[in-house]
C-alpha positions in Angstrom: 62.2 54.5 2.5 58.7 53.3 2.0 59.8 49.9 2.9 60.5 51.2 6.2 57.5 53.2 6.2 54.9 49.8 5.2 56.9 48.1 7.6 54.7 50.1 10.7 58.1 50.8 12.4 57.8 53.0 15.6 58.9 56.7 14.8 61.0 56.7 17.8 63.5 53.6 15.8 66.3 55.0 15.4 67.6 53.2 12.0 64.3 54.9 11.1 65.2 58.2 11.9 68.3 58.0 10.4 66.7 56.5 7.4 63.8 59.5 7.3 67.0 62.6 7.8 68.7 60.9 4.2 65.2 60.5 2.5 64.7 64.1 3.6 68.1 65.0 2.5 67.7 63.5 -0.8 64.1 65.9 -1.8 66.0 68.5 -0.3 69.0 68.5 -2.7 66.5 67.7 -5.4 65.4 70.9 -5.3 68.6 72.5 -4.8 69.8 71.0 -8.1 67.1 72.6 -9.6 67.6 76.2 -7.7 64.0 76.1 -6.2 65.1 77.1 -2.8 61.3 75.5 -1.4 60.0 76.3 2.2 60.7 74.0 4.9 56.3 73.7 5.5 56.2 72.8 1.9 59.0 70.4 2.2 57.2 68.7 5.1 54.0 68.6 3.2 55.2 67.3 0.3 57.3 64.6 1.9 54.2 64.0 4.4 51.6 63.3 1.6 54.0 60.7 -0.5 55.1 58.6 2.7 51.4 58.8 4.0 52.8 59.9 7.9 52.6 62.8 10.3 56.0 63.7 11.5 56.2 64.6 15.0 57.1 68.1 16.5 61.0 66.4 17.4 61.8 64.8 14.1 60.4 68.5 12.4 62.5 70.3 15.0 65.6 67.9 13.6 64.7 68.0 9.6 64.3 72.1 9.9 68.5 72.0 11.4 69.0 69.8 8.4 66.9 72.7 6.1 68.4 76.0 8.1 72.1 74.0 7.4 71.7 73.9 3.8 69.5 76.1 2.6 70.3 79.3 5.6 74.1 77.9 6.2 73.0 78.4 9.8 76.2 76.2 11.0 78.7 78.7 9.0 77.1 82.3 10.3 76.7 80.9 14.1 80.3 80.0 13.9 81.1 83.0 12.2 79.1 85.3 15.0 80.3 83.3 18.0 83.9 82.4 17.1 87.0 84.7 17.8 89.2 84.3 14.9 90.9 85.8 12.1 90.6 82.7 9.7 88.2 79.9 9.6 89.4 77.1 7.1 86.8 74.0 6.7 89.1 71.3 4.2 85.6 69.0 3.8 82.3 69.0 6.4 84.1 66.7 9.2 86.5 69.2 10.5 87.5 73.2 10.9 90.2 75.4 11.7 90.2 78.5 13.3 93.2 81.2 13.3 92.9 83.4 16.6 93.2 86.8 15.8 94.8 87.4 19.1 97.0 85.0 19.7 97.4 83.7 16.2 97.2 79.9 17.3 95.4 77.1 15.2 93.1 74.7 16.7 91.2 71.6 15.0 87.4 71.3 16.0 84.9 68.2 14.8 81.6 69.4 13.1 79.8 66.9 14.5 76.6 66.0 13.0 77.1 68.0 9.9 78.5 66.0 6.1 80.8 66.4 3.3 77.3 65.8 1.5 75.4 68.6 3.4 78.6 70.6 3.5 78.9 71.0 -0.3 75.6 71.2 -1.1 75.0 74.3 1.3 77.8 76.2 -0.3 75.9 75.6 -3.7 73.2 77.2 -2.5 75.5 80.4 -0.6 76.6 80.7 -4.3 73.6 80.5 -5.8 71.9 82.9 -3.6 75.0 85.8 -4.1 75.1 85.1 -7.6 78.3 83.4 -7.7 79.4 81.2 -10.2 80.9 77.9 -9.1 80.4 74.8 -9.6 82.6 71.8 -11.7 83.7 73.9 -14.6 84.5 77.2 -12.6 85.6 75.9 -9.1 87.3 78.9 -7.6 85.2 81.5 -6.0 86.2 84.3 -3.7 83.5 87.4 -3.0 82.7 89.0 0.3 79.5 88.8 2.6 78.1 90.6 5.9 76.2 89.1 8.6 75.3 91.3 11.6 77.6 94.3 10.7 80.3 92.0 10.3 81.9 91.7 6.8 83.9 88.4 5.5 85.9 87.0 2.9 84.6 83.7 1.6 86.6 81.2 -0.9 85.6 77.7 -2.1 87.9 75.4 -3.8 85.5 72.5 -5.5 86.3 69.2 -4.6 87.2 68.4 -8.3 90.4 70.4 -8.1 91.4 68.7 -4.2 93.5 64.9 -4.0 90.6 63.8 -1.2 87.6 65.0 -3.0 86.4 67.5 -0.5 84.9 71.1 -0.9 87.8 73.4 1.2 86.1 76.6 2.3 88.0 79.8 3.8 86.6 82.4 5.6 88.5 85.6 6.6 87.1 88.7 8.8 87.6 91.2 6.8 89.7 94.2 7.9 86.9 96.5 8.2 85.6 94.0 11.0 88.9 94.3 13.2 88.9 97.9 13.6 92.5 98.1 14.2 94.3 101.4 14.2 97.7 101.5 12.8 98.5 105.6 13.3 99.6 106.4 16.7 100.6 109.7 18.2 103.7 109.1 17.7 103.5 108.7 14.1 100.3 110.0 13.0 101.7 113.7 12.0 104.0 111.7 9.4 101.6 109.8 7.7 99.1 112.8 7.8 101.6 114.9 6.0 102.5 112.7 3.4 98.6 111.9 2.9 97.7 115.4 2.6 100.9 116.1 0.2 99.5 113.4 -1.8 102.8 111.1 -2.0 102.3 108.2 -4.2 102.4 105.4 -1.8 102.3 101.3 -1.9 101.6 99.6 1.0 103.1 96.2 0.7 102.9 93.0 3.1 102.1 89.2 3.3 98.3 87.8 2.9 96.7 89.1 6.4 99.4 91.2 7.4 96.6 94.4 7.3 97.3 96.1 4.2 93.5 96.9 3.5 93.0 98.2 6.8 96.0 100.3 6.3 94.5 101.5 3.2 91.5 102.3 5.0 93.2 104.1 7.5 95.1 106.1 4.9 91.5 107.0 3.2 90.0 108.5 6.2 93.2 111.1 6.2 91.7 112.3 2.8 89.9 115.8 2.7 86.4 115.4 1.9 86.6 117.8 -0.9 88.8 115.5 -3.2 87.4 112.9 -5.7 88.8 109.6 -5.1 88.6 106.8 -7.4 88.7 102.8 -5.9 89.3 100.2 -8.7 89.1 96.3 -7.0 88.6 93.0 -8.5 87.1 92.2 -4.9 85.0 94.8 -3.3 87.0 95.4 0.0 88.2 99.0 1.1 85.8 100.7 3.7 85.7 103.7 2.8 85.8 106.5 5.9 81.8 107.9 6.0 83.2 111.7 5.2 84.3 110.3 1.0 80.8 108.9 0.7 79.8 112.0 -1.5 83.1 112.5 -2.4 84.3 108.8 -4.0 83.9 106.7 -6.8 83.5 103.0 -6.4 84.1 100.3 -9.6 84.4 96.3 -9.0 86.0 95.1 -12.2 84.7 91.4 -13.5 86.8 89.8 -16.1 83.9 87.9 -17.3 82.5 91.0 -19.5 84.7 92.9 -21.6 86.0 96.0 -21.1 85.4 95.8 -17.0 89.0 94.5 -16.3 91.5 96.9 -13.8 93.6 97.5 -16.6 90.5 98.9 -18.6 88.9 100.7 -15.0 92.8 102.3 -14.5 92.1 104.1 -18.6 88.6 105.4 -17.2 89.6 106.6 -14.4 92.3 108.9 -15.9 89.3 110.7 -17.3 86.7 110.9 -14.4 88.6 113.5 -13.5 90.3 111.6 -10.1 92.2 113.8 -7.4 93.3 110.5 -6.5 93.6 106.5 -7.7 92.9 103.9 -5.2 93.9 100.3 -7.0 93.2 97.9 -4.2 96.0 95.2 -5.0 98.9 95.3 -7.6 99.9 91.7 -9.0 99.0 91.7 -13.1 98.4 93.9 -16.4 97.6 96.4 -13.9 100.6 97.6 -12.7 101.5 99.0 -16.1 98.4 101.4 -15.8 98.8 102.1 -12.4 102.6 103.2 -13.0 102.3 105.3 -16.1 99.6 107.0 -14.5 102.2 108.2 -11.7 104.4 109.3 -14.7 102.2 111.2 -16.2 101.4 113.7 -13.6 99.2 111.9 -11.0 99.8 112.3 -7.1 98.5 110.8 -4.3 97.8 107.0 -5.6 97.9 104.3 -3.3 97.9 100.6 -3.9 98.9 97.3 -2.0 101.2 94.4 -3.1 102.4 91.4 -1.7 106.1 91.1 -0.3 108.2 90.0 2.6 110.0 93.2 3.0 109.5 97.0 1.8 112.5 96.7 -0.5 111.5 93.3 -1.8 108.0 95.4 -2.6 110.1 97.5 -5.0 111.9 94.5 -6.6 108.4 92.8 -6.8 107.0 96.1 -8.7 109.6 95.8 -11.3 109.2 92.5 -11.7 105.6 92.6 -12.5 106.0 95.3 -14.9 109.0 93.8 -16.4 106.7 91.2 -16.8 103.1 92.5 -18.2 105.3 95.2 -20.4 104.4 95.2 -24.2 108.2 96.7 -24.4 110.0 94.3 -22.8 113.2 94.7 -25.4 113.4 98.2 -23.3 116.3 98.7 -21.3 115.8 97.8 -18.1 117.1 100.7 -16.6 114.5 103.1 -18.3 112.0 100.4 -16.5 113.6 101.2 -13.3 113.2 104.8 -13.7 109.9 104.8 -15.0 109.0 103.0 -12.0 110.9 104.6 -9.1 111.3 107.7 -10.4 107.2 108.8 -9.3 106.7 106.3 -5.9 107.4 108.3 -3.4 107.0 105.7 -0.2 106.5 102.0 0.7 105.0 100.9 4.3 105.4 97.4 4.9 103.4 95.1 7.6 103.5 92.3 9.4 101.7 90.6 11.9 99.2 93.9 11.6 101.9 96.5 12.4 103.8 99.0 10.5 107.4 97.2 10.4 108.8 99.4 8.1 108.8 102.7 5.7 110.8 103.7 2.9 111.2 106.8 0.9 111.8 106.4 -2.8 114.4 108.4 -3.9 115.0 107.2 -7.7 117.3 104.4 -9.7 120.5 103.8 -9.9 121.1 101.5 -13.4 118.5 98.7 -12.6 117.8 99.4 -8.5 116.2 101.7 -6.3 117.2 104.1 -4.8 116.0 104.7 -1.2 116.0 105.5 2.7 114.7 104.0 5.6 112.4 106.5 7.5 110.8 103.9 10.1 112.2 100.5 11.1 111.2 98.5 13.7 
């Protein structure tokens, strides 16, 4: 670069500029390395005095979208604001994808100007700033951010885990962003009555199906007056403005002991709960989650992932089949220690309610059940 620079070329050169946006690049991830997140004026000063050159107001205006990309992930929240989509799925800086939320098609658009380089390092510093811990040795991160009233779901896989070397990043509007209404007049008596009569229910469906919103939905049918407990490993539900004074919010984090689900689900039996919220069923929780039913407690609610209400309760027993300290037990006493205390299962797809089942007990290993909606 200083080459160039003792070399008198005109500013305007091109090879120059393209030579001045990498030196520019390079100080900037310098810093980033470092986690001094430095102002772009002190950037510009810095990089001024050592090449010995005033930079025009055009090549600032161009180095601050370099800065604002990396350091303000300007090109990710834009997108985010402007876009209509359920999904946005960037697999490296060239290219993204977008999942409509209307029409549920996929389309391929070119970044343009931005890099795999740029694109990496600006997730570094969205990490950084959120207090999210990824990077080479811990290259999975999911958590959940809001920009202008809108809440999202972002996860990184690091390049060190992918075949072509490149950061994937997923972003996905949360449900509390769609508000989408799932009760109709129709049905809305039903699923008021079994709120209010504190059924135990599981909501089950595939990934994006609505089972949070759902959830949600199912919250604000709760009387104010009742203490609810949430347990999530990802803080997600949104809860109804009425529960604010009435609700009890804990984000487990298996990093520091005794914060997992399975040790939030043995608090919460003694914070005196009118109800149990456990945002998603799929480990050492479930066994928690279903003695708790068996033990007395009404009106918990949880989500789990399956292609069909039925397949829900197969699912459910095969997890706590599975996490089970007893698994010499006879599977039958499994089966009724797990259906014996649900009372429904909703299932969703493609954000409506396909299906609902009312648990009516085992039979040897299976459930027992009826169809009380089907669509």
């Amino acid at each position: 670069m200083k080459n160039i620079i003792a070399s008198n070329i005109n500013l305007d050169d091109q090879l120059f500029f393209n030579e001045l946006q990498s030196y520019f690049r390079q100080k900037l991830y310098f810093q980033v390395d470092r986690n001094n997140f430095i102002s772009f004026d002190e950037l510009i000063k810095m990089i001024e005095l050592e090449l010995k050159i005033m930079f025009t107001d055009t090549i600032r205006s161009s180095l601050f979208d370099i800065y604002l990309n990396n350091i303000e992930q300007k090109y990710l929240f834009d997108l985010c604001h402007e876009a209509h989509f359920e999904e946005l799925i960037f697999l490296g800086g060239e290219h993204y994808f977008f999942k409509n939320a209307t029409d549920q098609k996929s389309a391929q658009e070119k970044m343009g100007i931005y890099s795999s380089q740029d694109f990496e390092k600006s997730l570094e510093v969205l990490c950084i700033k959120n207090g999210i811990d990824w990077n080479f040795q811990k290259p999975f991160a999911s958590f959940n951010l809001t920009y202008k009233t809108n809440a999202y779901r972002f996860t990184i896989i690091h390049r060190s885990t992918t075949t072509n070397q490149k950061t994937h990043l997923y972003i996905r509007k949360s449900n509390q962003s769609m508000h989408q209404s799932f009760l109709t007049p129709s049905t809305d008596a039903f699923y008021r009555d079994m709120i209010l009569q504190k059924k135990n229910i599981l909501i089950a469906g595939a990934t994006g199906s609505g089972k949070t919103s759902l959830l949600t939905e199912f919250l604000s049918l709760v009387p104010a007056s009742e203490h609810i407990i949430t347990l999530e490993d990802t803080h997600e539900i949104a809860i109804p403005s009425h529960l604010n004074k009435s609700i009890t919010q804990l984000v487990s984090n298996n990093k520091c002991s005794g914060k997992s689900l399975v040790d939030y689900c043995a608090y919460a039996l003694r914070m005196a709960p009118d109800r149990i919220v456990l945002g998603e069923l799929r480990s050492h929780e479930v066994i928690p989650f279903i003695l708790s039913m068996n033990t007395g407690h009404n009106g918990m609610m949880s989500t789990i992932h399956a292609n069909s209400a039925y397949d829900a309760l197969l699912r459910l027993h095969t997890l706590f089949s599975l996490y089970s300290d007893n698994q010499k037990l006879n599977p039958e006493i499994f089966a009724k220690l797990i259906f014996g205390n649900l009372d429904y299962v909703v299932f969703l797809k493609d954000k409506k309610i396909k299906e609902v089942i009312r648990v009516l007990g085992a039979q040897k290993e299976l459930p027992l059940f009826e169809r009380v909606i089907f669509s």
